[in-house]
C-alpha atoms as one frame of an Amber mdcrd trajectory, in Angstrom:
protein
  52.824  65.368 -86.576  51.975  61.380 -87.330  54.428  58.940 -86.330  54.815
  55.625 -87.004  55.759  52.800 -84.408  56.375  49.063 -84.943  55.600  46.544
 -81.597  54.732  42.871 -81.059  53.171  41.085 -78.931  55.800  38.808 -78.013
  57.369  39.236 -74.825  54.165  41.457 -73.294  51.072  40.272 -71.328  48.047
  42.008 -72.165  48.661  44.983 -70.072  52.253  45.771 -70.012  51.081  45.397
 -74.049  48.658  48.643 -73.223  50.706  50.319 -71.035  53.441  50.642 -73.799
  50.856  51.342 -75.986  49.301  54.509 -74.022  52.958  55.319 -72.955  53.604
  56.267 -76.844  50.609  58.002 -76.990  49.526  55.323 -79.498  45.890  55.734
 -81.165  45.507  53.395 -84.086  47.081  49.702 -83.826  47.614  48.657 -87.998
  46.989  44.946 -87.358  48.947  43.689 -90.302  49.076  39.743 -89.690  48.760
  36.954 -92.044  46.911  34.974 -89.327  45.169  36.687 -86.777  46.256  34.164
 -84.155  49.609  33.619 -81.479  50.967  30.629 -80.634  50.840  29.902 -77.274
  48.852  29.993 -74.614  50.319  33.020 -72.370  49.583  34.885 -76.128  45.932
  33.763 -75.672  45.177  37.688 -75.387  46.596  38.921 -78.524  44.250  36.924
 -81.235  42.115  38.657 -83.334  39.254  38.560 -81.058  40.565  39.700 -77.310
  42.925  41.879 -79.242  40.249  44.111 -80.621  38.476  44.012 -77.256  41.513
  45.024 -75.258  42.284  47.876 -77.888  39.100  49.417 -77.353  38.970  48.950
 -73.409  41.600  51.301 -73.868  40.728  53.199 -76.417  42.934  52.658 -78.736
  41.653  52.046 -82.928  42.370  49.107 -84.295  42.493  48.493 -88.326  43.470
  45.196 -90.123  45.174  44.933 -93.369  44.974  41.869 -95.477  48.889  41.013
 -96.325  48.757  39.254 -99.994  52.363  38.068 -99.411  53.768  34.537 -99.382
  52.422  32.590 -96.921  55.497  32.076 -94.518  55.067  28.435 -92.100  57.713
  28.340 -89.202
């Protein structure tokens, strides 16, 4: 049966990140961001780029959804 999980990124490094990841059997990451970027530098790993590469290091899919919400500054 499919489940669906929510995570973040804040709070992980890259590979405690994938280690939750694999340790909920996790095989499709639904990259629903307005921005494709983190602030801050220790996040540098989760933009849209290194993200994606990471992902499929560990084989995990990766598919990004275009949110057509307001655009929300903080």
């Amino acid at each position: 049966m499919a489940r669906i999980a929510t995570i973040g990124v804040y709070g992980f490094d890259r590979d405690t990140f994938l280690a939750t990841l694999a340790a909920a059997e996790v095989n499709l990451v639904l990259d629903l961001r307005q921005r494709r970027g983190v602030r801050g530098s220790e996040y540098a790993w989760a933009n849209a780029g290194r993200l994606q590469a990471a992902l499929a290091e560990a084989r995990v899919g990766l598919s990004v959804a275009t949110c057509s919400g307001p655009r929300v500054d903080t």
